[in-house]
N, C-alpha and C positions, 0 to 999 in steps of 0.2 A: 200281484196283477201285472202282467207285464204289459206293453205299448207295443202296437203294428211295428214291422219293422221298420225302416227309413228305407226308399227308395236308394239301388245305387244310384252314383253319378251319371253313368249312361242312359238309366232309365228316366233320372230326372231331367237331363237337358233332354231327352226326345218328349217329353211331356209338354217341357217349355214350349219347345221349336212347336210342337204341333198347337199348343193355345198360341205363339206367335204369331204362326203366320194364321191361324184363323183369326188374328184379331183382338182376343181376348189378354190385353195389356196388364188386366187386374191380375191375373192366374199366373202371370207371369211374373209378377213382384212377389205374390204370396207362395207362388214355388221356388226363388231364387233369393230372395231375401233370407228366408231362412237356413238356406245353405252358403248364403253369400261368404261370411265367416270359418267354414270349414276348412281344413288342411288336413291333407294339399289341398290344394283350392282348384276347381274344374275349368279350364279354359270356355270351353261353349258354356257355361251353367253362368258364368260372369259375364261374358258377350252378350248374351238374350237380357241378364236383366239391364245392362247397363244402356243398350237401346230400347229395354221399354220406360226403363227411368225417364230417358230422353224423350222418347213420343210422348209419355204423360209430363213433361215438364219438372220430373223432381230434377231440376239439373245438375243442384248440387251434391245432388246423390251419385249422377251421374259418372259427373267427375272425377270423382271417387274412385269408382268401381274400373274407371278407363284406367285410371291413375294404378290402380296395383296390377290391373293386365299388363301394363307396360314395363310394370314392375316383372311379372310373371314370366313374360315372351317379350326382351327389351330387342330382339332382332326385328319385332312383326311389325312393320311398319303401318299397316292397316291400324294398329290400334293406339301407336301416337297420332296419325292424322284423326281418329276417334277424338281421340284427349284434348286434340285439338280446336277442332269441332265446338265440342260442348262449354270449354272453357272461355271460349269464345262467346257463346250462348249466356255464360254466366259473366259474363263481362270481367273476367280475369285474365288480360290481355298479354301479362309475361308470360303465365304459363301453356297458354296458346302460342304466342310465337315460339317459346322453345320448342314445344311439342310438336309443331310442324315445321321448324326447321331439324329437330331432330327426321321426322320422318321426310322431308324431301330428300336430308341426308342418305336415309337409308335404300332408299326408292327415287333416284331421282332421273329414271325414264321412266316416271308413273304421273302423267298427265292431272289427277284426282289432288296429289299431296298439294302440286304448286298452286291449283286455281284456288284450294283451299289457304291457302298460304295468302295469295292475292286478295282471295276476301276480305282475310284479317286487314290487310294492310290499307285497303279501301275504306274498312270500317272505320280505321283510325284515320285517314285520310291522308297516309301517308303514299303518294299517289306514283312518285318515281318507282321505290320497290313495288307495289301493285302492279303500276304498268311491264314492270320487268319476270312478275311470277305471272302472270294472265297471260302474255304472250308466249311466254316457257309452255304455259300445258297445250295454248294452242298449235305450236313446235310441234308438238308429241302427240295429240289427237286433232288435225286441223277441222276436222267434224263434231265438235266437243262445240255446241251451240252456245249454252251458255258462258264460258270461258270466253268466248269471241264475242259476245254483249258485253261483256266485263272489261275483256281488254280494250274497244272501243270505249267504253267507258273512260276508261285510263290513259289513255291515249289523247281524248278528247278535252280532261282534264290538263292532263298535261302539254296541251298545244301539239302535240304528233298528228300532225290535218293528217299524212299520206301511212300513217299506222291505221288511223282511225279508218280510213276509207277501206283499207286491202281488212281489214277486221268485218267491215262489212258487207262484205261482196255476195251478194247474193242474199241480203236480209232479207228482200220483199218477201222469198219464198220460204222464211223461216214459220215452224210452226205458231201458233198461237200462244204468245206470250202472257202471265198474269201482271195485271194491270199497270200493279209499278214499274216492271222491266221493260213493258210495252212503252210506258210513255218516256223512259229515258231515251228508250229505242227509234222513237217517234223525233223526237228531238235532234237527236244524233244526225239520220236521216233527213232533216230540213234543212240542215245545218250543212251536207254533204250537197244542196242542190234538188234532193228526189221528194217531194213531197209529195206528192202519190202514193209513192212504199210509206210516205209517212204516218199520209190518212189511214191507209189502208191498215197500218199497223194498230192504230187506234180502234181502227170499228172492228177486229179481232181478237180487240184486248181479251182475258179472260176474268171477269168482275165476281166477286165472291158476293154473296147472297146477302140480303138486308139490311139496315141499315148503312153497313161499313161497306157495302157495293153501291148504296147510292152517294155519301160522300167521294168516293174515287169513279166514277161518272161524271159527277162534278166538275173533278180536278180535271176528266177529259175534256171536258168543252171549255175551259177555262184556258188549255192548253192547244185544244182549236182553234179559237179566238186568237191565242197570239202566234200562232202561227201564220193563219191567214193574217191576221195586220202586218208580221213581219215579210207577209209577200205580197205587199201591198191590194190586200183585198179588203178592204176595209169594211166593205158592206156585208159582207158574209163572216168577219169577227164580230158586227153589231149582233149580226143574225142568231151567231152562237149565244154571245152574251146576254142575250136578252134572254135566257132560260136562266140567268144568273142577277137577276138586279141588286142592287145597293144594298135597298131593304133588307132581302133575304139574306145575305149574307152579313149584314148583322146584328142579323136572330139566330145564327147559329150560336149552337153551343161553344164555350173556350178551348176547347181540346182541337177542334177544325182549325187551329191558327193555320194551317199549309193553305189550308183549301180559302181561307178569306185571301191571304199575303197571293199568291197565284190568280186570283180571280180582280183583286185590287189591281195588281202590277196589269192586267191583258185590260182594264176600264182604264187605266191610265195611260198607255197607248194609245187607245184607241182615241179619248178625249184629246190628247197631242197633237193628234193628225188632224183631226178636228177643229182645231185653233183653241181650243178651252184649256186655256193654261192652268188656270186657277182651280179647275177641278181634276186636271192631271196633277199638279202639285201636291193637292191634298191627300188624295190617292197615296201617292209615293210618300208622304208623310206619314199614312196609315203603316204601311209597310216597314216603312224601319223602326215603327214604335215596337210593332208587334216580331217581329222575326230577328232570332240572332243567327240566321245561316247566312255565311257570308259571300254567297254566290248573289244571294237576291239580293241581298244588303247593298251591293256593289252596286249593281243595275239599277237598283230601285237610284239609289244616292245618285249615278248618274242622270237617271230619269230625272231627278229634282231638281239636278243643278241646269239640265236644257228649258228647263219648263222655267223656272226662275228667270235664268238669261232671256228668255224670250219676252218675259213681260218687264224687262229691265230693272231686275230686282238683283244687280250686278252682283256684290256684296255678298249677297246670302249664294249667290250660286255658283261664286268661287267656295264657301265655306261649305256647301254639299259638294263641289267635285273633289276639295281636299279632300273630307272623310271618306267619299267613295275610294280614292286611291289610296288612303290608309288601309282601309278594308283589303283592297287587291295586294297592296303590298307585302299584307299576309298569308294571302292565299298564294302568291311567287317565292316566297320566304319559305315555306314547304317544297316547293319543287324544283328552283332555284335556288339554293341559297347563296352560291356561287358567286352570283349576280349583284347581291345584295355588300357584297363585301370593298371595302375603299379601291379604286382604282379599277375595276371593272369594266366591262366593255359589253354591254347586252345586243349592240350590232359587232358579232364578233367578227363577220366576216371584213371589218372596214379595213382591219389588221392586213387584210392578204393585199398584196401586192406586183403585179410584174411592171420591171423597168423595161424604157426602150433597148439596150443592149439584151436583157431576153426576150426579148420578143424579135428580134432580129435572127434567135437562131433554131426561131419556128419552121417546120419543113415545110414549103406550099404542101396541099391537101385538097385535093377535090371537094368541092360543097356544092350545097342547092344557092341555085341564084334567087336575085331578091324576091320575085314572085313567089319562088316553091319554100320560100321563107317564113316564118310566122311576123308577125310585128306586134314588137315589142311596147309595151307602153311599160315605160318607168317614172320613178320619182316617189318623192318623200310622200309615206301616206299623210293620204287630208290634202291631197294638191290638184285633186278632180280630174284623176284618175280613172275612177267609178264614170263619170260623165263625161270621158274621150270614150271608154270601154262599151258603152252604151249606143252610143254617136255610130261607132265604127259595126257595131252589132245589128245597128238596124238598115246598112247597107247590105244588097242581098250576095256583093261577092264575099263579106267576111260574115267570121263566125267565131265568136269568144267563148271563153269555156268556165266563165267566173275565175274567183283569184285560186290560183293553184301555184302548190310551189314546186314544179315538176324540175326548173333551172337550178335549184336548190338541192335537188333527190339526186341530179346527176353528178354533183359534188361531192355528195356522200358518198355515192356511188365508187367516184374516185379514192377517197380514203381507207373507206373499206376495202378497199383490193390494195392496200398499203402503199397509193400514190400520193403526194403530196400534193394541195394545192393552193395555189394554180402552179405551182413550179413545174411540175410534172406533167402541166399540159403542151410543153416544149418535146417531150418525149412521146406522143401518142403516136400511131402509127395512124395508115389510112383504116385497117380494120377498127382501130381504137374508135376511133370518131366516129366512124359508120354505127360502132355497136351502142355507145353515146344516142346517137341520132333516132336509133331505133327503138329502144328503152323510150325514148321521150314520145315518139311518135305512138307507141303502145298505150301509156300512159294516156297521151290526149285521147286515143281512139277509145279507149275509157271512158270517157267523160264527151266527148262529143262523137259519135261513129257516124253521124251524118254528115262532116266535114266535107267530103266530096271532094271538087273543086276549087270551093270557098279557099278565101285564105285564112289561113288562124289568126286570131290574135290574141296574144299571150299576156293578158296584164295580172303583174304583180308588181308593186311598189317599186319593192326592196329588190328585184332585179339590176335595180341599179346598182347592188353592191356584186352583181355575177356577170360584168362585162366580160372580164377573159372568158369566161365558158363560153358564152354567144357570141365573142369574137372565135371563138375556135370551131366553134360549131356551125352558124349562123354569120359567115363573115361580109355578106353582103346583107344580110335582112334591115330592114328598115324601123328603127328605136325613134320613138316619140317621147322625151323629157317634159313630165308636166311641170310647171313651175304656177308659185303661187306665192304672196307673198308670204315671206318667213312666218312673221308675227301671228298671222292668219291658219298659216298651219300648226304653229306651235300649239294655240288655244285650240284648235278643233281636237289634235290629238288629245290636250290635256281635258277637255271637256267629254269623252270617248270613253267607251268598256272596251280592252282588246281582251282575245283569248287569251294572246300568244302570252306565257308566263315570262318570256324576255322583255315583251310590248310593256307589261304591266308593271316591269322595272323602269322600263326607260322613258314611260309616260306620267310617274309619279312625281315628277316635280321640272317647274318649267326649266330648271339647272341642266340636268340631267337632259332634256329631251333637245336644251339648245347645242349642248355638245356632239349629241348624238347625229344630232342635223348637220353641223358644220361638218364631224366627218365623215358622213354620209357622203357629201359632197367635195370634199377634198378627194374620195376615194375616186367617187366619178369621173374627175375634172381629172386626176392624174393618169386615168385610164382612154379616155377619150383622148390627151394626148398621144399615148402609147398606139393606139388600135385606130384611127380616125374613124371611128363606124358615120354609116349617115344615120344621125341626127336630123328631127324637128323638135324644136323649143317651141312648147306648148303652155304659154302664157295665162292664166286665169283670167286675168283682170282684162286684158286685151280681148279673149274669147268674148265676154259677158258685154263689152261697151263696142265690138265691132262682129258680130258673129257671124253674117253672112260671105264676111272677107273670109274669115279665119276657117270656115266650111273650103271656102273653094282654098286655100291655100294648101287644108289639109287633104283636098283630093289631087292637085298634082304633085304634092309628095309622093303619093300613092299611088302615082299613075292611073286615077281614075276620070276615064270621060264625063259621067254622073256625079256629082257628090251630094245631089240633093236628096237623096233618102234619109242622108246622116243630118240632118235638119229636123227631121220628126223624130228623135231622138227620145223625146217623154211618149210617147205613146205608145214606141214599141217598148219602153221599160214598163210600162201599166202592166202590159202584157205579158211578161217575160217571167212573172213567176218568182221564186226567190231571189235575192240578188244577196251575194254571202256578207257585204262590207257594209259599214253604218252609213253610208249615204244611200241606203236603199229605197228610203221616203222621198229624199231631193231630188234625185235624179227623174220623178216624174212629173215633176211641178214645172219643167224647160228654164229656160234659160233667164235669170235674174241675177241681181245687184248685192244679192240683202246678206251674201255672205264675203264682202270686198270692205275692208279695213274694221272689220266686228272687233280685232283686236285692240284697236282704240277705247271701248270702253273699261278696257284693262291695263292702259297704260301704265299703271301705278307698279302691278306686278310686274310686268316688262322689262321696268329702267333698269335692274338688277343685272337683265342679261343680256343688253343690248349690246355694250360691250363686247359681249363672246359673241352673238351675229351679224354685229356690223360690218366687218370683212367680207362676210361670204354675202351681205345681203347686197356693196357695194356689188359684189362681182355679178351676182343674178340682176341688178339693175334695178333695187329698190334700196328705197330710203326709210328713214323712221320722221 
């Protein structure tokens, strides 16, 4: 009795292809499975089955089957980023990275290999290489939509604010994202300022059907909620919330741990704002029982240690901000590690320096005078900042742009075209500066395009470590120095979540953050001699116990005939929408006392590093 014959090879992969792509996954196993094994072995007859393996989930079959194609055709690079892929899928993470650094190798102006490469490394969380393959495919396909969600991802992770923003240019009009991408996306986006493209991101999520589309609805309004509290809407996070109470949340099931820890974290919030310490506490104690992701871990442990402090429960919320900064110090330890190593410098720019003899052999240079200037507001974060930035914003000739590090980009800017700085700012020409000036001027129209006439005003902290660039650029504009007392700033940093993966070194322990201060200001102080820019010394403690002086004092700096609009300073923050830095709740409550010597209740900690700020505290005109 003899048997049908066997289909050739050609006849049988056009069999496959045609149950493929009609669909039919099972016909395709039971056609190629049992040829899988033949020699020679058919390139397409392994290809089909090894992506229907995939679509049905035999993964480890999968792998397999990629594994000897690659074996097969070790030039194709399509099919180690396959191997890649799947191995991936099967949580065999070496053979995935090799497999796609073999194939970025092979292909590496093929946009597909690197974002797949980026995945991996995302997944592992290893966030530097991620954000260096994400940005590589968007390089090579700048229309590659999802590569550019990812790379803002990684970027965002990584503290790269002006990656993350140029990644996102143009999201609002980004297709309909599924759900989870939506709400990273969503995040990203509030975080940048636009929370319109953010909402808007949300109510076009794309939710998958039934049960596991109404827990991720959930996790959307949970994520509404802390949105709007974090832009101080508070009434419209109750509003969300309130489709989310206590109760309900827990009666879910144990698998929902994201969706309780998320909805916990946005009721604790909101209870905060609310003066209910004691049930924002519990909250955040909810949270760190139940979740080991260390993003939330952090925040939450912050969250505990503010809500603690506040009901003067000192003790216990220094023991939650330590933990929380253990937590971060892990999460900077991955992306940093640089930082993390003895004798380091995570304010690295405190290092750069010009002396009076180079600065002497500056060419004059044409600039904008003080008016067509921006004003600058510097000084150590946590020095009320936020609350000059605000003041000067609800005046109608200025217009601020939140914190931006644009003074920062044009530095880079420098290096990257292999100048040195600041040395090298002695050699600019007048095009040099002009093209400087322009870049920056781009940038802000970015971010504010209704500038007008307004004057800008430019705060960021740590501008104080980029006098030379605003002295070269900016040599008339007029800089505002917040000052506050040291102690005062220390504990706000160290009681704080920063992004920055540098921040979250240098705020991990009061040692570290009292050095960091002292050179911060040594930088300033020897710069300020070199450059005499005009200066206002912008006092905390004087603002809050004389404010109507210190209004009018800060309007004829300013050359301002008015300076009474900047007085209703909390009202137009109510109004204003996000506000990107953690004084975004303060700054609407106007002007009080209640954060002038808080570091007294910490004196204990303090005595340690008095020592290393009593010099500079001498110099700024406070005592201990």
């Amino acid at each position: 009795m003899t048997g049908r014959p066997l289909p050739s090879s050609t006849d049988l992969a056009a069999s496959m292809l045609a149950a493929y792509n009609g669909g039919d996954m099972a016909k395709v196993l039971a056609l190629g499975e049992a040829a899988a094994t033949a020699e020679p072995a058919h390139e397409t007859v392994l290809l089909l089955l090894g992506l229907a393996q995939q679509a049905t989930q035999r993964i480890d079959a999968s792998v397999a089957t990629f594994r000897r194609l690659t074996q097969l055709k070790p030039q194709t690079f399509e099919y180690w980023n396959n191997l890649a892929i799947v191995a991936r899928q099967a949580g065999d993470m070496d053979t995935a990275e090799r497999a796609s650094l073999h194939a970025t190798g092979l292909a590496q102006q093929n946009a597909d290999v690197h974002y797949n490469l980026g995945l991996l490394y995302a997944q592992q969380q290893r966030w530097v290489p991620a954000r260096r393959a994400l940005l590589d495919a968007v390089r090579l396909e700048p229309g590659f939509i999802e590569a550019r969600l990812q790379a803002a991802h990684a970027c965002h992770v990584c503290g790269d604010n002006s990656g993350e923003a140029s990644m996102l240019v143009g999201a609002a009009d980004w297709p309909p994202q599924p759900a989870e991408q939506a709400m990273i996306l969503a995040t990203m986006l509030a975080t940048q300022g636009d929370q319109q493209a953010a909402f808007q991101v949300l109510d076009r999520a794309v939710t998958p059907d039934g049960a596991t589309g109404q827990i991720i609805q959930w996790r959307m309004v949970a994520l509404r909620a802390a949105l709007y509290e974090r832009s101080n809407q508070a009434e419209r996070a109750q509003a969300e919330l309130s489709q989310l109470p206590l109760a309900s949340l827990d009666a879910l099931a144990p698998e929902h741990h994201r969706l309780r820890c998320e909805a916990w974290h946005a009721h604790a919030a909101v209870a905060s704002r609310q003066g209910d310490m004691t049930q924002a506490a519990e909250l955040y104690r909810r949270v760190l029982a139940l979740t080991e992701e260390a993003d939330m871990r952090a925040n939450a442990g912050f969250g505990l240690a503010s809500a603690l402090n506040k009901q003067g429960h000192h003790a216990q919320a220094w023991q939650a901000a330590e933990a929380a900064h253990a937590t971060q110090l892990e999460i900077a330890r991955d992306i940093v590690p640089e930082l993390l190593a003895a004798g380091s410098q995570p304010l690295a720019m405190a290092n750069d320096q010009i002396s009076h003899r180079e600065h002497d052999c500056w060419a004059p240079l044409s600039a904008p005078r003080s008016r067509e200037s921006p004003v600058f507001v510097v000084g150590f974060p946590r020095s009320g900042t936020t609350l000059l930035e605000q003041m000067l914003d609800a005046h109608p000739n200025f217009r601020s742009m939140d914190e931006r590090a644009f003074v920062y980009e044009l530095v880079e800017r420098m290096q990257l075209a292999g100048q040195r700085y600041p040395a090298d700012l002695a050699g600019l020409t007048q095009a040099n500066v002009d093209q400087l000036r322009s870049i920056y001027a781009s940038n802000v129209a970015g971010v504010v395009p209704d500038l007008g006439h307004r004057r800008l005003v430019d705060k960021n902290p740590l501008n104080m470590l980029c006098l030379p660039m605003i002295a070269r650029l900016f040599p008339d504009a007029r800089i505002i120095m917040c000052l506050r007392h040291p102690c005062d700033v220390l504990l706000s940093c160290y009681m704080q979540p920063f992004r920055s993966p540098a921040f979250m070194v240098l705020c991990s322990s009061l040692e570290r953050l009292a050095h960091g201060y002292v050179q911060a200001f040594e930088h300033w102080y020897r710069h300020v001699e070199v450059f005499a820019p005009r200066v206002l010394e912008w006092r905390y403690e004087s603002v809050v116990s004389r404010f109507d002086e210190h209004v009018a004092r800060l309007g004829h700096f300013l050359a301002i005939d008015d300076a009474a609009p900047m007085a209703r300073f909390a009202d137009h923050a109510r109004s204003k929408g996000y506000i990107s830095t953690p004084s975004y709740a303060q700054v609407t409550q106007g002007i009080h006392a209640k954060a002038v010597n808080r570091w007294h209740a910490y004196r204990d900690r303090f005595e340690p590093v008095l020592p290393i700020l009593r010099p500079m505290m001498e110099r700024l005109g406070y005592d201990d």
